[in-house]
N, C-alpha and C positions, 0 to 999 in steps of 0.2 A: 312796839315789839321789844319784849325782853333780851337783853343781851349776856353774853356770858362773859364776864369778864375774866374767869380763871387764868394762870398766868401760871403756865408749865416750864417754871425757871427753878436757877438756883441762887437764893437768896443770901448765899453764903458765900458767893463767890471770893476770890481773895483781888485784890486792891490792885487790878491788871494795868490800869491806865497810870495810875501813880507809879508802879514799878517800872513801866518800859519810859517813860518820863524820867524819872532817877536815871536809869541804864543810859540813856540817850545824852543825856549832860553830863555823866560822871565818866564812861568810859576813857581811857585813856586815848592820845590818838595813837593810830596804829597798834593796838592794844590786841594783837594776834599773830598768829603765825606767820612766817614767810610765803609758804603755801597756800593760806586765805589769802595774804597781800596779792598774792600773782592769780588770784583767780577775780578778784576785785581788779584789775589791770584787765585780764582779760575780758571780764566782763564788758567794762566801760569802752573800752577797743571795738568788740562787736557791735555795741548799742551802738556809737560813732557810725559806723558803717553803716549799718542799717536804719540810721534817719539818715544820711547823707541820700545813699540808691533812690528813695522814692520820692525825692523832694520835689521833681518837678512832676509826677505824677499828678492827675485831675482830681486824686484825693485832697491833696496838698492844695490843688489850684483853687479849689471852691471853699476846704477851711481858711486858705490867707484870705479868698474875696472877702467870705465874712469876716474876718480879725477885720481887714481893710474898711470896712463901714463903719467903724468903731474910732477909727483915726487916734490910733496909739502911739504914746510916742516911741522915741526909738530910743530902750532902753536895752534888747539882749539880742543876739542873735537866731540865725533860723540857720540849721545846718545847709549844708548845699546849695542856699541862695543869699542874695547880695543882699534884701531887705534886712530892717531891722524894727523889731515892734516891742511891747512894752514886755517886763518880765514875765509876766503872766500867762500872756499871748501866745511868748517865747515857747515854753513852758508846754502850754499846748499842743503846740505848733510841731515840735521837737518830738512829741507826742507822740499822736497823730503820724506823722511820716516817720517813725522807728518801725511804726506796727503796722504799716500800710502792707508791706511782702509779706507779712507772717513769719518773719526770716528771726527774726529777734529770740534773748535767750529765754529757757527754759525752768523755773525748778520743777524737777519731774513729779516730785512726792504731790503737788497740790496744783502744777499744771497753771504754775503763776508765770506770767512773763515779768520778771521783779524788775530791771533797768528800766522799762518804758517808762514809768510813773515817777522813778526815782530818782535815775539821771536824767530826765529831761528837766525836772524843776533847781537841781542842785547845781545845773549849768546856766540854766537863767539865771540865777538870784547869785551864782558865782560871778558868773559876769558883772553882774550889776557893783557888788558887794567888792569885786577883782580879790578874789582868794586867792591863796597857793593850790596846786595841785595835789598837795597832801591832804588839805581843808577836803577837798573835795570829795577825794576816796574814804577818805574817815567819815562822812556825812554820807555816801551812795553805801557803807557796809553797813553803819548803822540802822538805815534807813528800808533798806533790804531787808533785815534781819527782823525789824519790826513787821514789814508787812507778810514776808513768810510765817513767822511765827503763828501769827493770826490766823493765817490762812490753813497750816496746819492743825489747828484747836478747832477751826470748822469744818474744815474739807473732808470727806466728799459731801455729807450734807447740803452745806451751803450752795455747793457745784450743781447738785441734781437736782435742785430748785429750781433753776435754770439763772445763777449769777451768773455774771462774767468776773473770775474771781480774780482776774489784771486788775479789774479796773474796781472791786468793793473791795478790795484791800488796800489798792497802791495808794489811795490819798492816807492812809494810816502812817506809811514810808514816806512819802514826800514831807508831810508834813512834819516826819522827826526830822529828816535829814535837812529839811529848813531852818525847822527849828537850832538844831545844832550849830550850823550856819551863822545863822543870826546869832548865836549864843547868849539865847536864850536862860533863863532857870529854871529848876525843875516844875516851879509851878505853874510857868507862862510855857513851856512844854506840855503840861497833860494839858494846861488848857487848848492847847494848838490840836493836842490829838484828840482833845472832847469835839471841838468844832468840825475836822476832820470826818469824825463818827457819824456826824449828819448828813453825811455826804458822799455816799455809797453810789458807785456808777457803773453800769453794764448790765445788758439782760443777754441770754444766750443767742434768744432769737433773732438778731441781729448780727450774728453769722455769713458771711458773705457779700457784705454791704459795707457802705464808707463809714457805717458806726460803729463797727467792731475796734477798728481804730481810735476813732474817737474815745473810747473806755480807757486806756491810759494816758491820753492826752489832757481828759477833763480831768482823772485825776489826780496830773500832775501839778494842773492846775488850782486845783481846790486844795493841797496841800501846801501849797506855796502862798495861796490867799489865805489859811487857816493859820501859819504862822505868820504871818505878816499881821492878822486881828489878833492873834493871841500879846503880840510885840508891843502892839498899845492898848494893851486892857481888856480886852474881849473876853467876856466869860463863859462859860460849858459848863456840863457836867462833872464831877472830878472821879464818878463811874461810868463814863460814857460810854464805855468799853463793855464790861462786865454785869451791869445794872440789868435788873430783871427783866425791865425796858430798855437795855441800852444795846445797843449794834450787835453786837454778838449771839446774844442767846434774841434778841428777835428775826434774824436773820439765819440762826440754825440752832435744829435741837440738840445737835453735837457741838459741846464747847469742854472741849477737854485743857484746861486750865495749863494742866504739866506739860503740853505744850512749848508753852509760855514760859511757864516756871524754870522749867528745868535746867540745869545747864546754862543759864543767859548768862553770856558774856566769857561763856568757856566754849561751846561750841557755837560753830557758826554756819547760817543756810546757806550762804554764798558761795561756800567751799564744795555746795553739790549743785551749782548753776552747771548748766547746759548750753549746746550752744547749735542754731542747726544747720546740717548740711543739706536741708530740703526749703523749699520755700512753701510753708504747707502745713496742716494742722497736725502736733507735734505726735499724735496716735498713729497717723501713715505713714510714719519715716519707716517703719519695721518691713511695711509692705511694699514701698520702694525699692530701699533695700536689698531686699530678696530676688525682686524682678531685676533691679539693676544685675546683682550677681548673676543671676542664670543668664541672662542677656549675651555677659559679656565671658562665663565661661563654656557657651555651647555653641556663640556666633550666633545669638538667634535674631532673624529676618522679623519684621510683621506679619510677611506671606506665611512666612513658617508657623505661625502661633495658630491653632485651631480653639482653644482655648485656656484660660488663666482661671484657676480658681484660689483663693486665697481665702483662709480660713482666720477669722480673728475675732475679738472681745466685744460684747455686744458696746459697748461704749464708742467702739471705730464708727460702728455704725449709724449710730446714735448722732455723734458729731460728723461725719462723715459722709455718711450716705446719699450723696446727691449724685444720681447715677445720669444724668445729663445736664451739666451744668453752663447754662447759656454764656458768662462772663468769667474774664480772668479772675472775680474777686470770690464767684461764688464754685470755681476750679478749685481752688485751695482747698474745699469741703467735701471735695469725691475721690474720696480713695479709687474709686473705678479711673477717672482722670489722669489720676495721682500715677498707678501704675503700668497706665497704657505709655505716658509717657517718658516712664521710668525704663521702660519696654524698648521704645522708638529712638530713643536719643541718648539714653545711657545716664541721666540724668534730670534735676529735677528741680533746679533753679529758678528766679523769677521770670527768666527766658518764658522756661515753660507753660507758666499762668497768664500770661495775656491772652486778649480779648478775640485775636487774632489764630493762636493757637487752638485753645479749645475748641474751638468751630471748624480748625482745619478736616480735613477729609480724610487724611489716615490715621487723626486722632482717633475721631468720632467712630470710625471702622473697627478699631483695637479695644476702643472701651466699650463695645457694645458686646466682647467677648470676655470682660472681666465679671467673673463671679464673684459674691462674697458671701460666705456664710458665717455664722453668728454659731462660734463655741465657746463658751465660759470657762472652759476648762480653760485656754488660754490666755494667761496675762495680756492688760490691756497692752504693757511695752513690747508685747511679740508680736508675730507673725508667722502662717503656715502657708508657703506655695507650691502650687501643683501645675505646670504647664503641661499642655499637651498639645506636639506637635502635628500639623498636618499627614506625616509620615507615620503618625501613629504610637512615637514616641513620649517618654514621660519624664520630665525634669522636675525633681523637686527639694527645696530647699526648707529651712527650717531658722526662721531670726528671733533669737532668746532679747538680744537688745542688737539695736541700732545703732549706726553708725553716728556719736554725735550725743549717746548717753554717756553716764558717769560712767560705764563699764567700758566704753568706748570711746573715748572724748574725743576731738577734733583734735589735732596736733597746732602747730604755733602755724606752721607751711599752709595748712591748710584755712585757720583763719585767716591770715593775710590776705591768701586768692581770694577768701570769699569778700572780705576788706573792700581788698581793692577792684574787685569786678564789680560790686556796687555803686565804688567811687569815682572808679576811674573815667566814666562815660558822662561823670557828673561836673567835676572839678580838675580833671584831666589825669593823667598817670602822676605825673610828678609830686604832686601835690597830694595826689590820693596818697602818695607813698609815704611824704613824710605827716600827713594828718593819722596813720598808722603809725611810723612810728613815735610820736608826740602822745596820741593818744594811750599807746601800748606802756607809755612808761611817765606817765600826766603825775605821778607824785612826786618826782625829781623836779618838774620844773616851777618857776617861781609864780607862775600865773598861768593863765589861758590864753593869752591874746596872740601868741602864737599856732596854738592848737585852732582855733579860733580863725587866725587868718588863712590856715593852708585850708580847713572845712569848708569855709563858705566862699 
């Protein structure tokens, strides 16, 4: 059978892996604002949190079984538990339970969760390596900024393919921010990020299951294994990036370079990280949101609600629309779920998503009055609600952005509760309190092994 080998690229691309390789070894450290420093802080604060909460969840419990048949040594640690496994594992591991609640941060432009991938591998290989806490945040902004970027130059393309774009970007970041780490040269950097390139992880379809997680756990992991071969010799592509064949342009027909180009190392993506106040996929906070408000400024009952309609961007639905969702993992995916119990309880926390809840009886009763309909005129970050009460009453709201977007950021008060309501059931109050505040100000101190001790 003939085949067509044509090859709808651009052959002229400019020199993407080599540049973010230079930018990764040359930046200076701390080489930004004060305001990217505190949002790099805040970031790392949150991921902290959100691998501590699920650690002892049966996500966590079945990927340690398997690390455990592997018999690793004890080289980093695992947030919220006393074991210890090899960097890698770590890495994984750390992974894996940041992203188990869907709690973890946001960048909104391209819908990446950037910490999973990047501070899970940069706290392994910290540990092992015992850096400062500056080392650290200079290697999680770096390391960010590489796999945003990318993900920018592709997205939405690459997205509506059906990647998971955590997890085919984040070993791009891990791997710088390894790389850095290790300090690495610029050449055994692109090679870290050619290796890297081959190693793309997450499909969409795996949406409410324990692999959705997995996608920034492997690769956190594969980035941290890709600099550690690039460290002794391993060789890649030095276009592994940009190469007509290489990650990028086979992966999407949209590879907008300038991206990439523009601005590196003057602006920064970390400075528009997000953070969220819902446990849930980050398109339903709008429709929360709104229910939550009318909720709590009309006093409405369950009995009272005859029904909800909610108007929003065919993409909610898309990712969303599982309009009875048998398990807490595949709750997170039904905006119908999502705002019966935003409805019911005023909120919309990991509380809300277990296995337990969703199946409850005045869930299942409220969401089977949630409508939704599909308007394009609507930005995917909005929401349009209409309740209508029993009495024949009509309340309705209108969310341009959500509580938890760059227009609306979480406040300091507000990440801590959410911190420490994670933590606290985990590693106790005390300790939750000060792994917050340790975490919240990690580049003042001279290491980790404190941050380290109150976490796990």
């Amino acid at each position: 059978m003939a085949r067509n080998t044509t090859v709808k690229a651009d052959p002229n691309a400019p020199a993407i892996t080599e540049m973010l390789a230079k930018f990764v070894v040359s930046h200076p450290s701390n080489g930004w604002s004060e305001a990217v420093d505190m949002e790099a802080h805040r970031t790392f604060a949150n991921w902290v949190g959100c691998a501590i909460g699920p650690s002892t969840h049966e996500t966590m419990q079945a990927a340690l079984a398997g690390v455990m048949e592997l018999a690793p040594s004890q080289q980093a640690s695992i947030l919220g538990r006393k074991e210890k496994v090899d960097m890698a594992n770590a890495a994984f591991l750390n992974g894996v339970s940041s992203h188990t609640f869907d709690f973890d941060d946001t960048h909104l432009k391209t819908i990446i969760h950037p910490a999973g991938p990047v501070a899970s591998a940069v706290l392994a290989l910290g540990e092992h390596l015992n850096i400062s806490g500056r080392e650290l945040i200079d290697a999680l902004v770096l390391g960010i900024e590489v796999s945003c970027r990318v993900g920018n130059a592709v997205y939405p393309d690459h997205y509506d393919r059906g990647w998971h774009i955590t997890g085919s970007t984040g070993m791009l970041g891990s791997a710088a921010a390894c790389a850095r780490l290790l300090k690495l040269d610029a050449a055994a950097t692109q090679m870290a990020l050619g290796i890297a390139a081959s190693q793309p992880i997450g499909l969409r379809e795996q949406f409410g299951t324990m692999t959705k997680p997995f996608h920034p756990g492997g690769a956190a992991k594969a980035g941290l294994m890709s600099a550690l071969l690039a460290k002794h010799g391993f060789t890649a592509s030095k276009r592994a990036l940009e190469a007509p064949r290489g990650l990028m342009q086979v992966f999407s027909d949209k590879t907008d370079w300038s991206e990439i180009t523009d601005n590196l190392g003057q602006s920064w993506e970390i400075a528009l990280n997000t953070y969220k106040p819902f446990a849930c996929g980050i398109v339903i906070h709008p429709s929360i949101d709104g229910c939550v408000q009318l909720r709590n400024q009309h006093s409405l009952k369950a009995a009272d609600i005859a029904s909800v309609t909610i108007r929003v961007h065919s993409l909610v639905l898309e990712l969303t629309g599982k309009k009875t969702p048998g398990t807490g993992l595949e709750s997170k995916f039904s905006v119908y779920h999502s705002c019966a119990v935003g409805l019911l309880y005023g909120q919309a926390g990991e509380h809300e998503y277990t296995d337990e809840v969703v199946n409850r009886a005045e869930v299942t009763a409220l969401r089977a009055r949630v409508n939704a309909i599909v308007d394009d005129s609507i930005d995917e970050a909005s929401a349009d609600i209409t309740i209508r009460t029993t009495d024949g009453q009509e309340h309705h709201i209108f969310i341009e952005h959500a509580i938890g977007s760059t227009q609306k950021p979480m406040s300091e008060v507000q990440l801590k509760a959410k911190f420490v309501d994670q933590s606290a059931p985990i590693i106790g109050a005390a300790k939750a309190d000060e792994a917050w505040r340790l975490a919240r100000d990690i580049a003042r101190q001279t290491g980790l092994k404190a941050l380290l001790a109150a976490a796990c």
